[in-house]
BALOBA-1460 file (C-alpha; in Angstrom, 3 decimals):
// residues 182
<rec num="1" residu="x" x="9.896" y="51.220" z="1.884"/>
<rec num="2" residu="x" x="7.762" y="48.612" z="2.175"/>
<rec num="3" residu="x" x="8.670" y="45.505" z="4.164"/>
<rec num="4" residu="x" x="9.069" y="42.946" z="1.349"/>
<rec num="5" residu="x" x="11.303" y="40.438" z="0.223"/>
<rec num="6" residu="x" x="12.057" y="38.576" z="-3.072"/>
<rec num="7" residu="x" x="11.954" y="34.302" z="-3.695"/>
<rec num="8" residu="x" x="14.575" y="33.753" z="-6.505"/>
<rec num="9" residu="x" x="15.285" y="30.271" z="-7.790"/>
<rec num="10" residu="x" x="15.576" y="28.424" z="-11.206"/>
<rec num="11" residu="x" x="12.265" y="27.226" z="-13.071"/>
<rec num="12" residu="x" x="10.658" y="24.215" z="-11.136"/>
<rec num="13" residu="x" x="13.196" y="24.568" z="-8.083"/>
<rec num="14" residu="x" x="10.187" y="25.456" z="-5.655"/>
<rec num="15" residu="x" x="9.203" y="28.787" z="-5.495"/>
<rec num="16" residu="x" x="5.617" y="29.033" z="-5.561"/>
<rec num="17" residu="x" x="4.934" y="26.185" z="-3.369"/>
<rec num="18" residu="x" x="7.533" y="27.571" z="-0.777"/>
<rec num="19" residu="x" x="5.825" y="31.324" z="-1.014"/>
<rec num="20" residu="x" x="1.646" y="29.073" z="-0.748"/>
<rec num="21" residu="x" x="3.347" y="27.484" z="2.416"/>
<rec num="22" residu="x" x="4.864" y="30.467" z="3.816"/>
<rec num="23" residu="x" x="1.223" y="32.712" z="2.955"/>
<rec num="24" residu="x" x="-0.289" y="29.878" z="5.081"/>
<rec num="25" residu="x" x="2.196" y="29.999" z="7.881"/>
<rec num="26" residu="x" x="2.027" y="34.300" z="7.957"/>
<rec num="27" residu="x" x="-1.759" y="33.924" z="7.738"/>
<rec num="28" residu="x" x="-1.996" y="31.839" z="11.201"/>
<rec num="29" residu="x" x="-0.230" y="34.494" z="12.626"/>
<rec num="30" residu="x" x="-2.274" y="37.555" z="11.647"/>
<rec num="31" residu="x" x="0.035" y="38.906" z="9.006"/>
<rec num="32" residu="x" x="-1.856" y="40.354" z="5.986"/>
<rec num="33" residu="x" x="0.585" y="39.412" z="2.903"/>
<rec num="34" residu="x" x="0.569" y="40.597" z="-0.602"/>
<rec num="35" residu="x" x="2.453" y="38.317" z="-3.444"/>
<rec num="36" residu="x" x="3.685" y="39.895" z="-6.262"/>
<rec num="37" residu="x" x="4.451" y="37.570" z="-9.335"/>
<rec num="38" residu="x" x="7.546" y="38.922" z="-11.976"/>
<rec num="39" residu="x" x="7.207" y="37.663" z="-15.563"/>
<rec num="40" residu="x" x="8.871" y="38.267" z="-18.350"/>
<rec num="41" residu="x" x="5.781" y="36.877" z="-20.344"/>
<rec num="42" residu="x" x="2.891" y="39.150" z="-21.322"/>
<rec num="43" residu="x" x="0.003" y="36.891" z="-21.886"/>
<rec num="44" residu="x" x="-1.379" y="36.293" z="-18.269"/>
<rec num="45" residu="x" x="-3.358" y="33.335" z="-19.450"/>
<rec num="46" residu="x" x="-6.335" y="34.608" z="-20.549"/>
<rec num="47" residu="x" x="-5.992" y="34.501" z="-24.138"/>
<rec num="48" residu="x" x="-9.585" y="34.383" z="-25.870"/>
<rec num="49" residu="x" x="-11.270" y="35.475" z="-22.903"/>
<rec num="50" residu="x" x="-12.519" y="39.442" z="-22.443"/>
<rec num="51" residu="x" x="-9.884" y="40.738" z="-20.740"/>
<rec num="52" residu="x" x="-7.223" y="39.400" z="-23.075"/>
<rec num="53" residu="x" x="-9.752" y="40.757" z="-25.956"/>
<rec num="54" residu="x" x="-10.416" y="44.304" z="-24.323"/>
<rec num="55" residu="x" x="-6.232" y="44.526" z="-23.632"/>
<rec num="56" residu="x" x="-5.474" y="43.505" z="-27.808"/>
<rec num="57" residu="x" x="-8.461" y="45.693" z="-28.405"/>
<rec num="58" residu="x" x="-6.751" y="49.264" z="-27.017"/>
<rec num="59" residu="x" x="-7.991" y="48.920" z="-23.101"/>
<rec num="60" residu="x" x="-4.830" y="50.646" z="-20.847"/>
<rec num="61" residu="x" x="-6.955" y="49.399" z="-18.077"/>
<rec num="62" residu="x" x="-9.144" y="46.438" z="-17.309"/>
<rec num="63" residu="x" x="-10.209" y="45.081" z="-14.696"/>
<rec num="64" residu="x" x="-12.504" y="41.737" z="-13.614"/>
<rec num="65" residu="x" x="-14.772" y="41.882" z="-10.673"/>
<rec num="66" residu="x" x="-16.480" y="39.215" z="-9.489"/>
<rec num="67" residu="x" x="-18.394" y="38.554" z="-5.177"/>
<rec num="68" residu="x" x="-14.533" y="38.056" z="-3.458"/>
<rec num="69" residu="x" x="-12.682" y="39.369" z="-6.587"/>
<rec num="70" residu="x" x="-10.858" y="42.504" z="-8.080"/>
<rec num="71" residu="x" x="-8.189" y="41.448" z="-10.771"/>
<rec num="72" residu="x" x="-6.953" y="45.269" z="-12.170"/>
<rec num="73" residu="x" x="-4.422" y="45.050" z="-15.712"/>
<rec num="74" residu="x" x="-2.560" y="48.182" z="-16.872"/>
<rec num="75" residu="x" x="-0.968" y="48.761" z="-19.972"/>
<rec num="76" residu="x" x="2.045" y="50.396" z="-19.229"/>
<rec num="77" residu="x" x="5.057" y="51.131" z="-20.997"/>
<rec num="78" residu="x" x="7.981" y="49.292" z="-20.164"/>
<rec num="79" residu="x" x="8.730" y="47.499" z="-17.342"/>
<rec num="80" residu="x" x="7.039" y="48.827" z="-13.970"/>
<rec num="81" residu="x" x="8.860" y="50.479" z="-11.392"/>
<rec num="82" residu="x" x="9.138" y="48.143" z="-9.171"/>
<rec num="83" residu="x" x="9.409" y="50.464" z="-5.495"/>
<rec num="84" residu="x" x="5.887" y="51.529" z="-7.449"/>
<rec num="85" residu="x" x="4.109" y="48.050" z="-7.195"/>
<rec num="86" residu="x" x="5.735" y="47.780" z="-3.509"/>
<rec num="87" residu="x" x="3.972" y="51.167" z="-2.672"/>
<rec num="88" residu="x" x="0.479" y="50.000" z="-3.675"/>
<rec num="89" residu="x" x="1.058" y="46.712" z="-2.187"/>
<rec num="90" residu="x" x="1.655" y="47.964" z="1.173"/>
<rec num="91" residu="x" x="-1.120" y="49.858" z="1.503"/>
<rec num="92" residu="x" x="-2.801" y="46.391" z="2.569"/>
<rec num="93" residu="x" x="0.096" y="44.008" z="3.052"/>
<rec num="94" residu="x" x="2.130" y="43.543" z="6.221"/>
<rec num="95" residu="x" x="4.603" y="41.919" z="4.615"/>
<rec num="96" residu="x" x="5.029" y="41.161" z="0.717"/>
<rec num="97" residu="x" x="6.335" y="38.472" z="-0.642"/>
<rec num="98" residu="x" x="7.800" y="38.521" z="-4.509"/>
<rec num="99" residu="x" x="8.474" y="35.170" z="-6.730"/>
<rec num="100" residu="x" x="11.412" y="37.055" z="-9.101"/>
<rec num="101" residu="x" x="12.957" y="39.923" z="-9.635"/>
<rec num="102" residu="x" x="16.256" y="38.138" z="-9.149"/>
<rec num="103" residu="x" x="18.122" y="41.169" z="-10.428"/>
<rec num="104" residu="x" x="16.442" y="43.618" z="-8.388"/>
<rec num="105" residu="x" x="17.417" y="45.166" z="-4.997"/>
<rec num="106" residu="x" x="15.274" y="43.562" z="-2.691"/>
<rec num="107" residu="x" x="16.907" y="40.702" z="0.198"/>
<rec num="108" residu="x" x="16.402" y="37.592" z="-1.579"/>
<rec num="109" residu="x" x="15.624" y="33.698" z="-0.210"/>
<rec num="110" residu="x" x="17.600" y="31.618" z="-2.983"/>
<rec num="111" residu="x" x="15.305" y="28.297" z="-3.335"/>
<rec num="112" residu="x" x="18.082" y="25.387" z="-4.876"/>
<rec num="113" residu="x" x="17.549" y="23.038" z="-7.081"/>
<rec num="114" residu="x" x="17.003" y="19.147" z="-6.011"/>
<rec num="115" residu="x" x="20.618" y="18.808" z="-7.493"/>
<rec num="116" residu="x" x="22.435" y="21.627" z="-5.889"/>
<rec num="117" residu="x" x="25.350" y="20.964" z="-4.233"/>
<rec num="118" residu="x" x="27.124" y="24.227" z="-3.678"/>
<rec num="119" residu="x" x="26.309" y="28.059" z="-3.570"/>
<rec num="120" residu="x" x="24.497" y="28.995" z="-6.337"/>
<rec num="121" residu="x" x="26.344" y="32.183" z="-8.119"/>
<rec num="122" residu="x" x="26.980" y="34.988" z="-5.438"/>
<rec num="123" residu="x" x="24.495" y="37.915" z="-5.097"/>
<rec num="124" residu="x" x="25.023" y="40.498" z="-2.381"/>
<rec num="125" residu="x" x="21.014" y="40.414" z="-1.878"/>
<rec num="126" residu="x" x="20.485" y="36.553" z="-1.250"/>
<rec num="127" residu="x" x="20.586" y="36.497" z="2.592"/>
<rec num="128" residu="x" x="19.705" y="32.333" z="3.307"/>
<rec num="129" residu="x" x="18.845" y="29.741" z="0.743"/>
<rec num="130" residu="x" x="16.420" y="26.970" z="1.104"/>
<rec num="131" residu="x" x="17.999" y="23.711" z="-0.581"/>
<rec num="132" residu="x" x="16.680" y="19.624" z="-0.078"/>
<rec num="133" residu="x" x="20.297" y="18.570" z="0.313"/>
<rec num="134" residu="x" x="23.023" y="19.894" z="2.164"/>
<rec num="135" residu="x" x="24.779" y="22.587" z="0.356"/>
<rec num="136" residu="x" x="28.651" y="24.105" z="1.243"/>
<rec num="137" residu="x" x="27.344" y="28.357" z="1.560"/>
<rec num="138" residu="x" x="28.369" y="31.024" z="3.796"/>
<rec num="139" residu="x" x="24.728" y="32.084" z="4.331"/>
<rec num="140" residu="x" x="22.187" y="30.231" z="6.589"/>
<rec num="141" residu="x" x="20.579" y="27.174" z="4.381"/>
<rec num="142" residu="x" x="16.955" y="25.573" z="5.416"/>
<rec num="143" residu="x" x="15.515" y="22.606" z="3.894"/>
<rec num="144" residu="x" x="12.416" y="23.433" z="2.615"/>
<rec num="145" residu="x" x="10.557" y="21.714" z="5.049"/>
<rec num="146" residu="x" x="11.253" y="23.756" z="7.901"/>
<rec num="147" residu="x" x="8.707" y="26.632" z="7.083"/>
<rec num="148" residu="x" x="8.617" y="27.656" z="10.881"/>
<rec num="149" residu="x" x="12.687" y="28.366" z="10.722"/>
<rec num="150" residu="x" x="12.392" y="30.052" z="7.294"/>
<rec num="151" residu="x" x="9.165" y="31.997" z="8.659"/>
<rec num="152" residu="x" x="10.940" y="33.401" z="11.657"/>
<rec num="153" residu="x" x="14.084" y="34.146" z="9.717"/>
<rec num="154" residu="x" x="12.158" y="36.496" z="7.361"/>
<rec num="155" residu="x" x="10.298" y="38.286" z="10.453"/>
<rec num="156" residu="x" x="13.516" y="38.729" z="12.005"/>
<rec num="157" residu="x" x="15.373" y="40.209" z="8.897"/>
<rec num="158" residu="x" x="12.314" y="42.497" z="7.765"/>
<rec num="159" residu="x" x="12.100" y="43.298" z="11.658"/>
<rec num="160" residu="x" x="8.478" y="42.520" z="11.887"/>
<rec num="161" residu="x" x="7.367" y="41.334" z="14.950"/>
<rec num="162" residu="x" x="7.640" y="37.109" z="15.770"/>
<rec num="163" residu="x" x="5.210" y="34.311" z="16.450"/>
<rec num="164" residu="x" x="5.559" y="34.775" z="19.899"/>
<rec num="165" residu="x" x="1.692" y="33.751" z="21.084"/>
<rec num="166" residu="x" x="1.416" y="31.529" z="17.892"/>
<rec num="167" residu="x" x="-1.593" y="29.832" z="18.489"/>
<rec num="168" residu="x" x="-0.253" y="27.952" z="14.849"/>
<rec num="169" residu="x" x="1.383" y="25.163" z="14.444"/>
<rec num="170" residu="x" x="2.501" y="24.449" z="17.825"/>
<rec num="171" residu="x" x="5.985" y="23.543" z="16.923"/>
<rec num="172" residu="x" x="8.524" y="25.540" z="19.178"/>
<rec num="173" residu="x" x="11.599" y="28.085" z="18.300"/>
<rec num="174" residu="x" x="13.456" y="27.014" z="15.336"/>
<rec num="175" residu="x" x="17.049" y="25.240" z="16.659"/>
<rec num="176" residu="x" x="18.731" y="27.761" z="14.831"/>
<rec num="177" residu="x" x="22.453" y="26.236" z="15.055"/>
<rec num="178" residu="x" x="21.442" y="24.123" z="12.002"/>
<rec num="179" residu="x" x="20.784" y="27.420" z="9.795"/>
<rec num="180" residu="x" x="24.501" y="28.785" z="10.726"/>
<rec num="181" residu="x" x="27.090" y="28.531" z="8.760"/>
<rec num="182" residu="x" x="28.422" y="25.225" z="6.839"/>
């Protein structure tokens, strides 16, 4: 299975920022990372443009190429398998991060709300949280700041190897005893 690992959180709690910090942070290091976006919304923002047009217009597959680019759609039915998007994924990832899925079975990173004060509603996948405040959990918590610790953390989990000669950021091991337990 492919080494990947799921960013769950409410709408506007920090998810995609967290996942463009953390692409930056694996990038320094080598990593090659793949993103995978879940939506429960079909219209991928196009709407009016070719692709959107050549999708309503019977395409099953289109794709957009451009000098940097491939962007391929599928029209499939239902929802897509998701160990089937981790397969193709991997094939040029290291490591793949996913915004969603917060029902699925990967090991999830709860990111908290501004306002949250307590463990959000128990999920046997959620293995830390990220939070701005202080929050009463069981699991390890990070602010969201500390995108070495939370960096390191997934390594270690997905057992990929750490920033050991990190020519990055030049900020040193995480102090861990501040992720433990609250």
């Amino acid at each position: 299975m492919a080494k990947a690992l799921a960013i769950v959180g409410p709408s506007g709690s920090g998810k995609t920022e967290l996942i463009c910090r953390l692409l930056e942070w694996f990038a320094r290091r080598g990593l090659r990372v793949a993103v995978l976006k879940h939506t429960h919304h079909r219209d991928l923002g196009d709407r009016d443009k070719d692709t959107w047009r050549f999708r309503r217009a019977g395409a099953r597959v289109v794709a957009l190429a451009a000098p940097g680019l491939l962007q391929v759609s599928r029209q499939v039915p239902g929802e897509p398998p998701l160990s089937e998007i981790l397969a193709a994924l991997s094939r040029e990832a290291d490591l793949i991060l996913v915004e969603g899925y917060k029902s699925g079975p990967l090991p999830k990173i709860a990111v908290l709300p501004a306002s949250a004060k307590e463990n959000p509603a128990p999920s046997p996948q959620v293995i830390a949280m990220v939070g701005p405040a202080p929050v009463a959990a069981e699991l390890p918590v990070f602010p969201p700041e500390e995108l070495e610790a939370i960096g390191v953390f997934i390594l270690t989990h997905l057992g990929l190897p750490g920033p050991a000669g990190d020519s990055g950021s030049g900020q040193g091991k995480a102090d861990t005893r501040r992720h433990g337990k609250n």
